[in-house]
PDB file with SEQRES, HELIX, SHEET and CRYST1 records, atoms N, CA, C and O in Angstrom:
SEQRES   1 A   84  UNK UNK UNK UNK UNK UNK UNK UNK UNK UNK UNK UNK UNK          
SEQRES   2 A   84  UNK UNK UNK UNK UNK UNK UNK UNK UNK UNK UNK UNK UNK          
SEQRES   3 A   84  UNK UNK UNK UNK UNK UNK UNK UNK UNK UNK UNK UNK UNK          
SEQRES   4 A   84  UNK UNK UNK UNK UNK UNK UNK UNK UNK UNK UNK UNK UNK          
SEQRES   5 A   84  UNK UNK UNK UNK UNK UNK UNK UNK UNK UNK UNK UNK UNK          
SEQRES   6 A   84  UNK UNK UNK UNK UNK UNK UNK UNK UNK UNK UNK UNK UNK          
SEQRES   7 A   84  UNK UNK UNK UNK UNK UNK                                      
HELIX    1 AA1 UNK A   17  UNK A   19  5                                   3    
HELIX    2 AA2 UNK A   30  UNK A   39  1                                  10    
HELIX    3 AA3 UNK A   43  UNK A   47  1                                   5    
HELIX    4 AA4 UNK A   56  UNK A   81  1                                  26    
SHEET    1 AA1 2 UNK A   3  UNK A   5  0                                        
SHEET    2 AA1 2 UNK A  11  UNK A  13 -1                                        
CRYST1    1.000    1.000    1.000  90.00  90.00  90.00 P 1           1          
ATOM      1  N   UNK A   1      24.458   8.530  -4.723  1.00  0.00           N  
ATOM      2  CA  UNK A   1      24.057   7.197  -5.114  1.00  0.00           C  
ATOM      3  C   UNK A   1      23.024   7.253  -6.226  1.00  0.00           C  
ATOM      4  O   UNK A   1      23.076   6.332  -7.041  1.00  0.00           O  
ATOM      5  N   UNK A   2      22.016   8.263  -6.404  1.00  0.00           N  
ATOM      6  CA  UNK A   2      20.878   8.135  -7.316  1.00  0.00           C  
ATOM      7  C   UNK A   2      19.877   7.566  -7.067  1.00  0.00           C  
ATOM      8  O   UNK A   2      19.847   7.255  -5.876  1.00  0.00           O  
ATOM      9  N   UNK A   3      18.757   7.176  -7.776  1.00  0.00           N  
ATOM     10  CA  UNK A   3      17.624   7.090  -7.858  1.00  0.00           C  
ATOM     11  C   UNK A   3      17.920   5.171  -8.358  1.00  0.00           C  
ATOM     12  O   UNK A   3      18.409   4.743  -9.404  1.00  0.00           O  
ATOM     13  N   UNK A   4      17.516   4.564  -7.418  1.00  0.00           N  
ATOM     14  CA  UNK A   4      17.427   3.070  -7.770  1.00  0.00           C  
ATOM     15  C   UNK A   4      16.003   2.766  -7.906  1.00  0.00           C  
ATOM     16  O   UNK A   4      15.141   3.068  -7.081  1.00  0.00           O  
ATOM     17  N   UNK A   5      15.792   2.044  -9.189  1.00  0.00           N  
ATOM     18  CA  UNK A   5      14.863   1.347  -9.368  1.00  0.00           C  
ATOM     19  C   UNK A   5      14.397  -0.234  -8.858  1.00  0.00           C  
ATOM     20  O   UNK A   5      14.860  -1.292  -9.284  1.00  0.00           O  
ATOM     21  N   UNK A   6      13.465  -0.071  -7.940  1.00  0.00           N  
ATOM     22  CA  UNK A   6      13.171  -0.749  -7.164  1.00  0.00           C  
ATOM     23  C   UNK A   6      12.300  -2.274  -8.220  1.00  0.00           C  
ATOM     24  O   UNK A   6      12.340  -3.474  -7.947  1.00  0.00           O  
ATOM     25  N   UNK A   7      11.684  -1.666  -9.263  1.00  0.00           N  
ATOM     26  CA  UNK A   7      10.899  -2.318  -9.832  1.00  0.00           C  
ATOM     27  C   UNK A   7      10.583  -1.316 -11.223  1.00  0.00           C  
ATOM     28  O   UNK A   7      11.294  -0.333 -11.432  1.00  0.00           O  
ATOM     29  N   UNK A   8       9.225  -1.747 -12.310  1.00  0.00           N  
ATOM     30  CA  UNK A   8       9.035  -1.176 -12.964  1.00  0.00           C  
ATOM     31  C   UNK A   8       8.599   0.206 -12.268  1.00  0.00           C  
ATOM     32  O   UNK A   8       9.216   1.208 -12.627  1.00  0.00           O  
ATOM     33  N   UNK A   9       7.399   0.369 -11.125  1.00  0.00           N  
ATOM     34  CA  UNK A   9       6.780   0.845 -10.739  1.00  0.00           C  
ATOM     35  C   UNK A   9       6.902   2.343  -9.433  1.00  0.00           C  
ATOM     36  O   UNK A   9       6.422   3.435  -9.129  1.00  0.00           O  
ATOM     37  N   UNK A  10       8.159   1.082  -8.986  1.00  0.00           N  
ATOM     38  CA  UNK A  10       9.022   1.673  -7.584  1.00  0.00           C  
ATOM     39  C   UNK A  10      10.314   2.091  -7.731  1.00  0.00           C  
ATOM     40  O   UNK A  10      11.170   1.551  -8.432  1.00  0.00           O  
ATOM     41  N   UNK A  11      10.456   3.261  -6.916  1.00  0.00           N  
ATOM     42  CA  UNK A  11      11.801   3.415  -6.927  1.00  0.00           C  
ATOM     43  C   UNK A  11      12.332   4.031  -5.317  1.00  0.00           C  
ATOM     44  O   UNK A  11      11.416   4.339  -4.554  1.00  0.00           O  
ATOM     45  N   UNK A  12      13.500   4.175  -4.907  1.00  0.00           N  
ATOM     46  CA  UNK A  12      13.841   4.705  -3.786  1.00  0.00           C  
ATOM     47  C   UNK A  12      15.034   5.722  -4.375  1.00  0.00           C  
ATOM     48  O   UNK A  12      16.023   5.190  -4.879  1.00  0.00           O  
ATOM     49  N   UNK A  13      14.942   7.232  -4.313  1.00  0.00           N  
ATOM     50  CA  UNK A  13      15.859   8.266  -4.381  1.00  0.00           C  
ATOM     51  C   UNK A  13      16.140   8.782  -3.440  1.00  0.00           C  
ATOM     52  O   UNK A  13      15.157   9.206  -2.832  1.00  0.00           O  
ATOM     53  N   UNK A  14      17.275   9.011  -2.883  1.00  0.00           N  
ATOM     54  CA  UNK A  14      17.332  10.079  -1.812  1.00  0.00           C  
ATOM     55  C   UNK A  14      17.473  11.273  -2.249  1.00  0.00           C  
ATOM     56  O   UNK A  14      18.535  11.778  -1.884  1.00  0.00           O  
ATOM     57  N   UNK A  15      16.847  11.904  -2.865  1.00  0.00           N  
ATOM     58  CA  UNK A  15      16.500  13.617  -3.103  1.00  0.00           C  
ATOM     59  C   UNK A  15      14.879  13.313  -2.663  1.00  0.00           C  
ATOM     60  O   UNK A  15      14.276  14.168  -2.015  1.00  0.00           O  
ATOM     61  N   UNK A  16      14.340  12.280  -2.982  1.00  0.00           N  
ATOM     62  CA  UNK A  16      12.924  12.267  -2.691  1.00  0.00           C  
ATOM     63  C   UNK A  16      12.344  11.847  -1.463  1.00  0.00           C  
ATOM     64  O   UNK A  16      12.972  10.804  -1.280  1.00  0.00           O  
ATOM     65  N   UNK A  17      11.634  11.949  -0.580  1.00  0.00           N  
ATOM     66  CA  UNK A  17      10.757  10.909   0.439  1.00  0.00           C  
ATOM     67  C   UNK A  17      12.282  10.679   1.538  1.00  0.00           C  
ATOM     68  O   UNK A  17      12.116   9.864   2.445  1.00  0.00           O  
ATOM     69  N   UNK A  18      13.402  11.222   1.474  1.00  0.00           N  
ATOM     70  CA  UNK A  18      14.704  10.792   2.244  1.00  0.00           C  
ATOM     71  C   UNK A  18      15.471   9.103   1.485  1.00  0.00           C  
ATOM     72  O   UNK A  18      16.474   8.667   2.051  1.00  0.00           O  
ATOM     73  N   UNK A  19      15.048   8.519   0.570  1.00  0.00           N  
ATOM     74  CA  UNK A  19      15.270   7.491  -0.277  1.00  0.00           C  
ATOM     75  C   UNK A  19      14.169   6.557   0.072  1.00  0.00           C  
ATOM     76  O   UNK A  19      14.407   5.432  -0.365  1.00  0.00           O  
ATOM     77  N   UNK A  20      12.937   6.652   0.775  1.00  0.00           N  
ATOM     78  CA  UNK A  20      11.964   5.817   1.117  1.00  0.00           C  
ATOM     79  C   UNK A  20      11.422   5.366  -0.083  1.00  0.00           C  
ATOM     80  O   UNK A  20      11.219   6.317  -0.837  1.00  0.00           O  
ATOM     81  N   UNK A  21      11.127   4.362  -0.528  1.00  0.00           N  
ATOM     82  CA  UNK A  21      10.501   3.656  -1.300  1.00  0.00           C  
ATOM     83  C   UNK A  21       9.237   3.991  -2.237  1.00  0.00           C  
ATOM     84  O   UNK A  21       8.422   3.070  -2.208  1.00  0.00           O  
ATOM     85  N   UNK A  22       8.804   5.222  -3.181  1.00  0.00           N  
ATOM     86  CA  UNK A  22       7.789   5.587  -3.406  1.00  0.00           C  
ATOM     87  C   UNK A  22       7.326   4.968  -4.964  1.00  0.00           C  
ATOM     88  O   UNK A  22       7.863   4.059  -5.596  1.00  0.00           O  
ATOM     89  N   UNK A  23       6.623   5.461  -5.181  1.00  0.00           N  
ATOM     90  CA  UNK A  23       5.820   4.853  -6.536  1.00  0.00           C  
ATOM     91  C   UNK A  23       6.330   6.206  -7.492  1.00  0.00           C  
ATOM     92  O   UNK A  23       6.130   7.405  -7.296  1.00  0.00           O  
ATOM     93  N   UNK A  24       7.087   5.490  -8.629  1.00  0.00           N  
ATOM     94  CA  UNK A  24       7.544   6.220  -9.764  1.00  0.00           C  
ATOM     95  C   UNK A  24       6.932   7.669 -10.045  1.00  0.00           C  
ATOM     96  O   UNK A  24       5.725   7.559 -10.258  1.00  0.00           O  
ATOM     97  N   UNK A  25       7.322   8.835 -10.107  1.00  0.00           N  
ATOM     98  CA  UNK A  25       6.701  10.082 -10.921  1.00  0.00           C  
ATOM     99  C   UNK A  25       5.561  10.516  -9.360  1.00  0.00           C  
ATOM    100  O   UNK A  25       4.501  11.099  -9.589  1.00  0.00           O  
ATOM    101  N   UNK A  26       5.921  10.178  -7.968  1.00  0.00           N  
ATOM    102  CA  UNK A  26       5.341  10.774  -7.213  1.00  0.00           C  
ATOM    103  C   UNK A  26       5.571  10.377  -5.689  1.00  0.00           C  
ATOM    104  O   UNK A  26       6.342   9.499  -5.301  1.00  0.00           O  
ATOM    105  N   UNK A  27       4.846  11.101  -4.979  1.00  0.00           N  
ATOM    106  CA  UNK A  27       5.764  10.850  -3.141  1.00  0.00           C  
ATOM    107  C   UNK A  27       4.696  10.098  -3.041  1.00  0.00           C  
ATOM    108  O   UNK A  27       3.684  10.793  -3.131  1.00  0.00           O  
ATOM    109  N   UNK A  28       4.499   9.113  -2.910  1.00  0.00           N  
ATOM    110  CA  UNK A  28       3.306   8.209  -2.517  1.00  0.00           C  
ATOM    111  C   UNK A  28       3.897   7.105  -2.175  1.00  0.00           C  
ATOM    112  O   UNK A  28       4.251   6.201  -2.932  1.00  0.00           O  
ATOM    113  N   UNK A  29       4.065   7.191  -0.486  1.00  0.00           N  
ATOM    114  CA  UNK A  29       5.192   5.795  -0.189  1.00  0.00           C  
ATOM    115  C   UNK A  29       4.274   4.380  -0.458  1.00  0.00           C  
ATOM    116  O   UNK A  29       3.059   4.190  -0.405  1.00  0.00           O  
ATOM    117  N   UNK A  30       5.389   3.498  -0.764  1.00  0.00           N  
ATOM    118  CA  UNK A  30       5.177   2.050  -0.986  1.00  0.00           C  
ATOM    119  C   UNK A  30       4.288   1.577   0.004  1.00  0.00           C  
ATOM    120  O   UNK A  30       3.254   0.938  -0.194  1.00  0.00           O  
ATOM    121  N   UNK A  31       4.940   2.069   1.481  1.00  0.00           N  
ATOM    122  CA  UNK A  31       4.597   1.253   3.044  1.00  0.00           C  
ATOM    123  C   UNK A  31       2.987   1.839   3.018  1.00  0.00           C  
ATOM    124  O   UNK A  31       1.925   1.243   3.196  1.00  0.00           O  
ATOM    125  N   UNK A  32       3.194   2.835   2.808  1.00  0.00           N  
ATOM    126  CA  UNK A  32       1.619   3.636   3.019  1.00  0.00           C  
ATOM    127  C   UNK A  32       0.303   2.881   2.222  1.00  0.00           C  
ATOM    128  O   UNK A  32      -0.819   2.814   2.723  1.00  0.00           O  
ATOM    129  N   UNK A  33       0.645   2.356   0.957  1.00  0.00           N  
ATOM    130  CA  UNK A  33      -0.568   1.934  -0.003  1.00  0.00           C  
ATOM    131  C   UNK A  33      -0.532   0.237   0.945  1.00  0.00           C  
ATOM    132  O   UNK A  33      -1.564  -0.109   1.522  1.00  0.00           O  
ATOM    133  N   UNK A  34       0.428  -0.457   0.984  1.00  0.00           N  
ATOM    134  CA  UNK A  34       0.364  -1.852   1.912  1.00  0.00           C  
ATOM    135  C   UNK A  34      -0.206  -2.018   2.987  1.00  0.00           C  
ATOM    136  O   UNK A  34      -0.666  -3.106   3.335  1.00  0.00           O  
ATOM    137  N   UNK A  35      -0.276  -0.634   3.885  1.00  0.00           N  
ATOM    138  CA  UNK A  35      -0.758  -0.666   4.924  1.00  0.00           C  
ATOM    139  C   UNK A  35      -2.319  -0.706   4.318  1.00  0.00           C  
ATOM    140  O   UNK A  35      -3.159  -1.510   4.721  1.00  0.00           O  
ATOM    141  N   UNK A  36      -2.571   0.324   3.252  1.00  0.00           N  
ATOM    142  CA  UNK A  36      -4.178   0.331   3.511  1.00  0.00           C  
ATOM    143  C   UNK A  36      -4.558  -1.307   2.811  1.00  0.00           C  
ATOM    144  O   UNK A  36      -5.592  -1.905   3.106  1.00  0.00           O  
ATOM    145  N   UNK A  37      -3.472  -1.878   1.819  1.00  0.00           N  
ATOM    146  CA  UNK A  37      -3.888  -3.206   1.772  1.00  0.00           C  
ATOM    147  C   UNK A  37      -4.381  -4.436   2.848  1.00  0.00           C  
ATOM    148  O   UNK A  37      -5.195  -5.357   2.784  1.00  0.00           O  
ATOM    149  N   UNK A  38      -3.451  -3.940   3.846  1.00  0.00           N  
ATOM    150  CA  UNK A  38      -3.303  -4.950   5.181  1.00  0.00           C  
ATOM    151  C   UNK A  38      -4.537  -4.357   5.859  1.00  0.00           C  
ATOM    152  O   UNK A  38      -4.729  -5.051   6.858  1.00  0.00           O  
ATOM    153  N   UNK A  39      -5.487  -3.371   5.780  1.00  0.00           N  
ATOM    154  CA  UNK A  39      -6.039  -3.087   6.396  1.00  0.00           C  
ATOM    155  C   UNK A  39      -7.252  -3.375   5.429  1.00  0.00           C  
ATOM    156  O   UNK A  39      -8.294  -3.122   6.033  1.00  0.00           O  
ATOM    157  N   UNK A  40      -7.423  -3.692   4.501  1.00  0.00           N  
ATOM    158  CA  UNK A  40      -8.510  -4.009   3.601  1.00  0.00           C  
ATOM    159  C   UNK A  40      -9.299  -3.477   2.435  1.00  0.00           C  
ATOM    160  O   UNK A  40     -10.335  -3.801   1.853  1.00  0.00           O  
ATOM    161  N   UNK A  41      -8.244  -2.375   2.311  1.00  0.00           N  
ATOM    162  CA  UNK A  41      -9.317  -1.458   1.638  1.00  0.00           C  
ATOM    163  C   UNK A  41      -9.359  -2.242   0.065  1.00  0.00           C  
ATOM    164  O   UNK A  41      -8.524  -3.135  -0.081  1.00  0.00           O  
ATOM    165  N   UNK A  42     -10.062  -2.021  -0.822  1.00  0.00           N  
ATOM    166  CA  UNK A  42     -10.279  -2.343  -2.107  1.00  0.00           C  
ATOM    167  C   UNK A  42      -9.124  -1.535  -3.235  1.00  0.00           C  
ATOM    168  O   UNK A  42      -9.101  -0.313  -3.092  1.00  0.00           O  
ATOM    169  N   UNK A  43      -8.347  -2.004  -4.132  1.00  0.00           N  
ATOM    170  CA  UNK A  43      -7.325  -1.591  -4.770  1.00  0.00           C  
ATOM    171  C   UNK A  43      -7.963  -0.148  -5.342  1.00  0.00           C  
ATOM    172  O   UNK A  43      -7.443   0.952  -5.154  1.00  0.00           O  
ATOM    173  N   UNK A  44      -9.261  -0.407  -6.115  1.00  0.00           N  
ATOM    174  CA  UNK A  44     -10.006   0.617  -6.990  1.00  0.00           C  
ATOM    175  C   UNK A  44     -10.083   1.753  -5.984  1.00  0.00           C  
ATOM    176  O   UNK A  44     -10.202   2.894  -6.430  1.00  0.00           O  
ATOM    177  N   UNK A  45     -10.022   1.545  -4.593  1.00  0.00           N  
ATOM    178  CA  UNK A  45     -10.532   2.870  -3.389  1.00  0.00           C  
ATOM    179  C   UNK A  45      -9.328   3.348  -3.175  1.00  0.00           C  
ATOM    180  O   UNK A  45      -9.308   4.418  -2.568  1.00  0.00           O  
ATOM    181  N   UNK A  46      -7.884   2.703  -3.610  1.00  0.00           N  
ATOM    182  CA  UNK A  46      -6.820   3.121  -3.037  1.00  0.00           C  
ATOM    183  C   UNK A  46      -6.235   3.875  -4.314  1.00  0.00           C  
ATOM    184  O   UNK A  46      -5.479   4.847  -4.281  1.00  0.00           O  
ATOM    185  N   UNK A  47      -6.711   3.264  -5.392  1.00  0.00           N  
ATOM    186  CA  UNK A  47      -6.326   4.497  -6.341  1.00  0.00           C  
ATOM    187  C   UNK A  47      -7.068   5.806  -6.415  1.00  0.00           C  
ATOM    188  O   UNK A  47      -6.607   6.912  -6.700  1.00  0.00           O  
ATOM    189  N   UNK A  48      -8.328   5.469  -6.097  1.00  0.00           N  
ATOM    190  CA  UNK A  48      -8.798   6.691  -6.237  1.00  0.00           C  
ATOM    191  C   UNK A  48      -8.637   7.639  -4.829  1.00  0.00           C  
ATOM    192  O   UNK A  48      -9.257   8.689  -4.657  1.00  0.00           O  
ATOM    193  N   UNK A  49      -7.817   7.136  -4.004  1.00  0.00           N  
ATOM    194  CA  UNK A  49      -7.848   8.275  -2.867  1.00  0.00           C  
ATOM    195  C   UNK A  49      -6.304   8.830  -3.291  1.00  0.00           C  
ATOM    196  O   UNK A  49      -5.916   9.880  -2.779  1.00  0.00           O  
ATOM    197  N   UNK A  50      -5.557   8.201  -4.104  1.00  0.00           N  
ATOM    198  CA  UNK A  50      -4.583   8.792  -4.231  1.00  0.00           C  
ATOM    199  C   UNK A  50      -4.312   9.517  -5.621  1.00  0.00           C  
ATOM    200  O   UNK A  50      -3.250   9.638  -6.232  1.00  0.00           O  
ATOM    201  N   UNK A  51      -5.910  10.074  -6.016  1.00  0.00           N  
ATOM    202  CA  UNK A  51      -6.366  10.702  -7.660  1.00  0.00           C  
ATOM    203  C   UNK A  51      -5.931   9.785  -8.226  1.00  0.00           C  
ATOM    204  O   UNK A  51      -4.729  10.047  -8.195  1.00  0.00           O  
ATOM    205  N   UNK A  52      -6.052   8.635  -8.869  1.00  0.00           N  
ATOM    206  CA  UNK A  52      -4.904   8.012  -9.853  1.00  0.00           C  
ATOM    207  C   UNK A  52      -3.442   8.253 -10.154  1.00  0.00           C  
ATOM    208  O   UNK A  52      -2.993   8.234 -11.300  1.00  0.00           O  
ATOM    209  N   UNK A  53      -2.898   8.424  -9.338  1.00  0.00           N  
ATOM    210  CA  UNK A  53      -1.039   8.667  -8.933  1.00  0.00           C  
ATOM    211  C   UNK A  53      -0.858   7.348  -9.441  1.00  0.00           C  
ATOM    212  O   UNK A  53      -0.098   7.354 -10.409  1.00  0.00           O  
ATOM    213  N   UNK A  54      -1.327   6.108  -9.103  1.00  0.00           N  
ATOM    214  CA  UNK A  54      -1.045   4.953  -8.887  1.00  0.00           C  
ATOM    215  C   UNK A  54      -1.968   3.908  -9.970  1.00  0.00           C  
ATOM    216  O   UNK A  54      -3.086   4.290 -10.315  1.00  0.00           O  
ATOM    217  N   UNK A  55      -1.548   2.879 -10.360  1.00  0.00           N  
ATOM    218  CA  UNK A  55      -2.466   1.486 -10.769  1.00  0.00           C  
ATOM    219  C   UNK A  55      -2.702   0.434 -10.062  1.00  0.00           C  
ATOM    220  O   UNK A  55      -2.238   0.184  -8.949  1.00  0.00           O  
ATOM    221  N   UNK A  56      -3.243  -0.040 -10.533  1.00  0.00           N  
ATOM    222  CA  UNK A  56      -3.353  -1.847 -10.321  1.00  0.00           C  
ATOM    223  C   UNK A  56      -2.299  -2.441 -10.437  1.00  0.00           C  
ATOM    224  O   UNK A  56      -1.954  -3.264  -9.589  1.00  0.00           O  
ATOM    225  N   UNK A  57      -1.426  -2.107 -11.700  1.00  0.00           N  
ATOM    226  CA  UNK A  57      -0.075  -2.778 -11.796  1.00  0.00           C  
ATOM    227  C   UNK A  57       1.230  -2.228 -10.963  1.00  0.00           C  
ATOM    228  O   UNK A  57       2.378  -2.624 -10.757  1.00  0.00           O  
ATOM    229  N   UNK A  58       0.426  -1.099 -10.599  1.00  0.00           N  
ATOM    230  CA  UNK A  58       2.125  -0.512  -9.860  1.00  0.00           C  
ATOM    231  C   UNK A  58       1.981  -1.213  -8.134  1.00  0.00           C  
ATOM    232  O   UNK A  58       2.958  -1.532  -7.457  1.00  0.00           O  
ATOM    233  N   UNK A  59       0.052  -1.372  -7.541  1.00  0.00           N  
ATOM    234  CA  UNK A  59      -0.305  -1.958  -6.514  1.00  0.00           C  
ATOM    235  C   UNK A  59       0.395  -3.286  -6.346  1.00  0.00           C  
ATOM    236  O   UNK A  59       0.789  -3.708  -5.259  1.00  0.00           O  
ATOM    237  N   UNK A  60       0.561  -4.113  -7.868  1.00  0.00           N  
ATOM    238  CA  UNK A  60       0.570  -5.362  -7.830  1.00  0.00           C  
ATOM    239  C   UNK A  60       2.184  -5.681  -7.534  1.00  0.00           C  
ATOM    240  O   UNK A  60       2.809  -6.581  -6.973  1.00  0.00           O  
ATOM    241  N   UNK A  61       2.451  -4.642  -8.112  1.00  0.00           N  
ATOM    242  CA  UNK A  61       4.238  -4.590  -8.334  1.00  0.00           C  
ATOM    243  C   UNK A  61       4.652  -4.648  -6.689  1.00  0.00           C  
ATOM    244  O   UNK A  61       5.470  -5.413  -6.178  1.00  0.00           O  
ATOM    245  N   UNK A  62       3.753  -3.496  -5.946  1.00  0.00           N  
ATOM    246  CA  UNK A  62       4.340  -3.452  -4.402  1.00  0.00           C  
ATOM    247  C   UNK A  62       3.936  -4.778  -3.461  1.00  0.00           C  
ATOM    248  O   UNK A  62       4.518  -5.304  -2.513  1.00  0.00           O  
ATOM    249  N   UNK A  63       3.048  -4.992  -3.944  1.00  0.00           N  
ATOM    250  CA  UNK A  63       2.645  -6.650  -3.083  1.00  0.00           C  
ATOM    251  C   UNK A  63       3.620  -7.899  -3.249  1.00  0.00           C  
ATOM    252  O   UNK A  63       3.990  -8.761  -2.452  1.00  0.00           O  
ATOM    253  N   UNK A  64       3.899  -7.653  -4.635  1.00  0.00           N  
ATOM    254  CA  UNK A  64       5.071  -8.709  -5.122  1.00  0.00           C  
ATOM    255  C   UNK A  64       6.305  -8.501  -4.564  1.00  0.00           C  
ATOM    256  O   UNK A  64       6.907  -9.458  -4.077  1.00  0.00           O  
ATOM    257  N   UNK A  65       6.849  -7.224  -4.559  1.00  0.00           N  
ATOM    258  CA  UNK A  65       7.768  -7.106  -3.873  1.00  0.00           C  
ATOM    259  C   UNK A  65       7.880  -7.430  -1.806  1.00  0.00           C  
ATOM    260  O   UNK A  65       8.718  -7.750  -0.962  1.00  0.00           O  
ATOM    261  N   UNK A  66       7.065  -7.229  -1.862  1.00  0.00           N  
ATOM    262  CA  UNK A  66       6.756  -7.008  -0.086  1.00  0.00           C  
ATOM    263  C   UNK A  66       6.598  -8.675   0.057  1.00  0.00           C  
ATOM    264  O   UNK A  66       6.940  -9.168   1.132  1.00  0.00           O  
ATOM    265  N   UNK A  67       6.041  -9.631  -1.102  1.00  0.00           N  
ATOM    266  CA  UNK A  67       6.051 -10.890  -0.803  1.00  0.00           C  
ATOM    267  C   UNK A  67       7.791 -11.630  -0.928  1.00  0.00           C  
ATOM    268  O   UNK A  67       8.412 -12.576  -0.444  1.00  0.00           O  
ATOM    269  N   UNK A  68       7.943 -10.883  -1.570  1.00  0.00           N  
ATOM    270  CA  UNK A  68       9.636 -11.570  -2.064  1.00  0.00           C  
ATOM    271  C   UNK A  68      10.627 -11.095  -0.698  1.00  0.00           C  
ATOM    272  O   UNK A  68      11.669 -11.718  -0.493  1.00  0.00           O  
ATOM    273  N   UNK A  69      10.280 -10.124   0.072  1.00  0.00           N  
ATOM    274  CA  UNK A  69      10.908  -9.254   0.704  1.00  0.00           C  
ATOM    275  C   UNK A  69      10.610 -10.365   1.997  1.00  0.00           C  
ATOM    276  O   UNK A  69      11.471 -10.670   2.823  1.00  0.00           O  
ATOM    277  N   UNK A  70       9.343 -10.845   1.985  1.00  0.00           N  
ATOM    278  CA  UNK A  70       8.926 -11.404   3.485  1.00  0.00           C  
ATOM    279  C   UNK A  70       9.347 -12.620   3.381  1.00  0.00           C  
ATOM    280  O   UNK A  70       9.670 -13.100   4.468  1.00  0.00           O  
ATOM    281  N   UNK A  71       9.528 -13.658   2.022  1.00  0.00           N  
ATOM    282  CA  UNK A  71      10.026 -14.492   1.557  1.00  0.00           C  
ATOM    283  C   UNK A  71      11.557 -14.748   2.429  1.00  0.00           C  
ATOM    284  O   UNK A  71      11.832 -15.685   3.179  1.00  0.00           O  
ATOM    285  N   UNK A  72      12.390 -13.599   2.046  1.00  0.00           N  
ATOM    286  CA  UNK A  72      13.929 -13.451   2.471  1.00  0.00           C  
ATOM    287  C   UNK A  72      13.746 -13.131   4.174  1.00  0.00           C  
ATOM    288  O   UNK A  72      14.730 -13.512   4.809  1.00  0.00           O  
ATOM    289  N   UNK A  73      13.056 -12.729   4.708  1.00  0.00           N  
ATOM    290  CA  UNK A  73      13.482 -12.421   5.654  1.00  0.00           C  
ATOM    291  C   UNK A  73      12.664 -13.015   7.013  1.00  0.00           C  
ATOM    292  O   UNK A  73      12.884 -13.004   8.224  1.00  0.00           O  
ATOM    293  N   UNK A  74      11.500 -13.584   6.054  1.00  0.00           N  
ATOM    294  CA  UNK A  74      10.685 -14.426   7.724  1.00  0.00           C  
ATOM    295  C   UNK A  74      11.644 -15.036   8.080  1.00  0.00           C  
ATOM    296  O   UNK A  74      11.801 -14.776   9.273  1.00  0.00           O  
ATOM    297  N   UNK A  75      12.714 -15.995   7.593  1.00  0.00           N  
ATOM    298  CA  UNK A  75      13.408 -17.175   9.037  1.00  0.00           C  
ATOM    299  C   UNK A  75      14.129 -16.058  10.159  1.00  0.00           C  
ATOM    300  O   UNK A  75      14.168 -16.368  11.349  1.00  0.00           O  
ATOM    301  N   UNK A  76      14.703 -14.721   9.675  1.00  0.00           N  
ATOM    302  CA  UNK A  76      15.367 -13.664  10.344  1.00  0.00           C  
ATOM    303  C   UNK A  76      14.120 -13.057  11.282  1.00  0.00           C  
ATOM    304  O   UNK A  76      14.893 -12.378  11.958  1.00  0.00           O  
ATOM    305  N   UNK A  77      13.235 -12.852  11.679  1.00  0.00           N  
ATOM    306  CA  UNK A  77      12.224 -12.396  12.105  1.00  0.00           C  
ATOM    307  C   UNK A  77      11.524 -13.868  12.709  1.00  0.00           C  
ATOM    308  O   UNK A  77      11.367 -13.675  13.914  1.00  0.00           O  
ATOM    309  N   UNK A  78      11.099 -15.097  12.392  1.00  0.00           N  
ATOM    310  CA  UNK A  78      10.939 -16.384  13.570  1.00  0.00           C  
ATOM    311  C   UNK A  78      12.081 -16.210  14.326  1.00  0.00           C  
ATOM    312  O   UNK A  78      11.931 -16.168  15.547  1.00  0.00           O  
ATOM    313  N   UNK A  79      13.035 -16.114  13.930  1.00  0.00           N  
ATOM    314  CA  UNK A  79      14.532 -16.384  14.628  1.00  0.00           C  
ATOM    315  C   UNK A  79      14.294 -15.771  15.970  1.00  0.00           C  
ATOM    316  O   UNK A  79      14.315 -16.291  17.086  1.00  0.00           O  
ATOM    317  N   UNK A  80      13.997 -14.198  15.493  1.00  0.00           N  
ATOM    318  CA  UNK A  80      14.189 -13.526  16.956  1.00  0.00           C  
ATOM    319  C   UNK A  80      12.897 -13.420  17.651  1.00  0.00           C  
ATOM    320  O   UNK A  80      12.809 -12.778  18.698  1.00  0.00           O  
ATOM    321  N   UNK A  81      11.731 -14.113  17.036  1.00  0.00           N  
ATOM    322  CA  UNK A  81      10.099 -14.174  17.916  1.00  0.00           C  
ATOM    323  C   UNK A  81      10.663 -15.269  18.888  1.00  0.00           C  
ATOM    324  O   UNK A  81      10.439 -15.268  20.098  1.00  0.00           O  
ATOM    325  N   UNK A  82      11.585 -16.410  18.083  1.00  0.00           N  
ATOM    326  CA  UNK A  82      11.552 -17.110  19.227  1.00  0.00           C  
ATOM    327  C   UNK A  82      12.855 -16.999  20.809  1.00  0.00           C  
ATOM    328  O   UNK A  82      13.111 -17.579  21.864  1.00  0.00           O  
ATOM    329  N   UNK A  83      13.349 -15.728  19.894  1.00  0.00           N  
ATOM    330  CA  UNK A  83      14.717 -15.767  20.665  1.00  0.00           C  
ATOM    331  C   UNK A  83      13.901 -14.572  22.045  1.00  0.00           C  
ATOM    332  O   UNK A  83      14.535 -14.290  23.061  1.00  0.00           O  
ATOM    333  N   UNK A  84      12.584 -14.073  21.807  1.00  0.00           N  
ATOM    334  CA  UNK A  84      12.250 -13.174  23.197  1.00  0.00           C  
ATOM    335  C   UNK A  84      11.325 -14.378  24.280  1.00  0.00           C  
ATOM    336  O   UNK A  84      10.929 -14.030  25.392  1.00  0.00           O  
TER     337      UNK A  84                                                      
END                                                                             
């Protein structure tokens, strides 16, 4: 299948990460930098723990996506909060 470009920033290959979602030119999964978003950390602390692998714009790129992503799929996810 190849290397799909997820965004400018992102891509998912399966030679890389198993096709998990990483940030262009390195294994630095997508889910991993969101989490430390969801958890609070400051963008400037998340680049620098990951040496500068990463930007602001590639951060911004994964938030956008993860918003478009939650966009499509919250009524699928209420659906089944209310279906337990």
């Amino acid at each position: 299948m190849g290397v799909q470009g997820l965004g400018r920033y992102i891509v998912a290959d399966p030679e890389i990460c198993h096709g998990k979602p990483t940030f262009r030119g390195t294994r630095i999964f997508v889910d991993d930098v969101l989490e430390q978003i969801a958890r609070g950390m400051d963008w400037e602390v998340i680049i620098e723990e990951w040496h500068g692998s990463i930007t602001k714009e590639a951060i911004a790129e994964a938030v956008r996506l993860a918003h478009e992503a939650f966009d499509i799929y919250a009524p699928e996810l209420l659906s089944k909060v209310s279906q337990s």
